[in-house]
Steps between C-alpha positions, in 0.01 A plus 500: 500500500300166340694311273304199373603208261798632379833330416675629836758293647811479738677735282236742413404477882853603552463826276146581678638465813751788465242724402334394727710559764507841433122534503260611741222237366247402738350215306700207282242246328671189278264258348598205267853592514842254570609740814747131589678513847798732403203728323291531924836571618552825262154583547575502909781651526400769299192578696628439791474760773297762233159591438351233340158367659369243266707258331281201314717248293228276386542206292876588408704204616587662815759268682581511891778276596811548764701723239199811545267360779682729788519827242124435460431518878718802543334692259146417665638637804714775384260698235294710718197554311437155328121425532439263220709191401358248238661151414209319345571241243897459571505128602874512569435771771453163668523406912887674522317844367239448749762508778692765421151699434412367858805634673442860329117516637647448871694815432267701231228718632372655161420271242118430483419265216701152458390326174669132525280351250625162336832584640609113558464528842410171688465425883887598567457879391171551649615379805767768518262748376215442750770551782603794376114638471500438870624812594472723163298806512524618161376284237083490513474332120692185422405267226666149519249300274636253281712346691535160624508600919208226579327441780802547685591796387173649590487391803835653594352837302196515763738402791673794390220717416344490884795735590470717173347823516570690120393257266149565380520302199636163403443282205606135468314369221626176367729399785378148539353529802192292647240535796785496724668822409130636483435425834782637580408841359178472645707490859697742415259776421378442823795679647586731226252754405729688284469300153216604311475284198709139435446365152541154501324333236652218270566284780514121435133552669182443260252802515278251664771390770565907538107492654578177658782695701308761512239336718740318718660844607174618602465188728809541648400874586800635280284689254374826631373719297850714505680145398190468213575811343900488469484119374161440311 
């Protein structure tokens, strides 16, 4: 089921939600809609547990806070065949979303792709995150560009990422990162020969600082060809 820039809110998230708690959908898309935190809770609660196995709420206002963060972590650990889960563009997700999301992965051992995108997350929430990635072995596609983690929270990603042995893809475009977090990467790939592709562009880095760093990795023997092909 895709429902795309309609007028659905709280209340008409209510109605859907009893049908669709009756349902055996496998796939729930919402784009450009005004889902609001009461709206996520319906939404849970009514998937919950059932057969659903991609839910994407993109763009729709989607609001995590202590009221609906701890139903949103049961129902990543409690719905058994939930591969996809898709939060891009909901700024109010925020670093309290991020934890609650954090505590599910420790748990969860199916979901595969975690879109985060310009979620508001800052170095708080990916802090809690990259602990949690520690020991998860589900989730081999997470997307957590656009937001404003740093150079700190990269660094704690590719701490994290030495131990990780499912994710295969990452993408942290526009996090305001520098050569540090780079390096960092660089170091970590070392160790992890899991992750196949990071896209990191958009950096505060210039295209000609990006060669710059480029050439200062090879001189500190962290760019092997295996490092090369993942990051450049």
């Amino acid at each position: 089921l895709v429902l795309s820039s309609n007028s659905i809110d709280e209340q008409s998230v209510e109605i859907l939600s009893e049908w669709l708690s009756n349902s055996n959908i496998k796939t729930l898309v919402l784009m450009v809609c005004n889902i609001g935190c009461k709206g996520l809770t319906f939404i849970l609660n009514a998937l919950k547990g059932r057969f659903i196995q991609e839910l994407q709420l993109l763009a729709s206002y989607v609001q995590i806070d202590e009221s609906n963060g701890s139903i949103l972590q049961d129902f990543i650990i409690s719905t058994p065949f939930m591969k996809t889960l898709c939060l891009q563009f909901n700024e109010q997700v925020s670093n309290i979303g991020a934890h609650y999301i954090a505590q599910a992965l420790r748990h969860n051992t199916t979901l595969k792709t975690l879109n985060l995108s310009r979620c508001g997350i800052t170095l708080p929430g990916a802090k809690t995150l990259c602990d949690s990635l520690e020991t998860n072995t589900s989730v081999n596609d997470l997307n957590l560009s656009e937001n404003d983690i740093g150079d700190d929270g990269i660094v704690c990603l590719s701490h994290s990422l030495e131990l990780n042995k499912a994710l295969t893809t990452l993408n942290i475009m526009s996090c305001k990162f520098t050569k540090l977090g780079l390096k960092s990467l660089a170091l970590m790939l070392t160790f992890n020969t899991t992750i196949k592709k990071i896209a990191w562009a958009d950096t505060f880095l210039t295209e000609s600082e990006k060669l710059i760093e480029k050439d200062n990795l090879v001189s500190a023997g962290l760019l092997t060809p295996s490092v090369e092909a993942v990051l450049f």
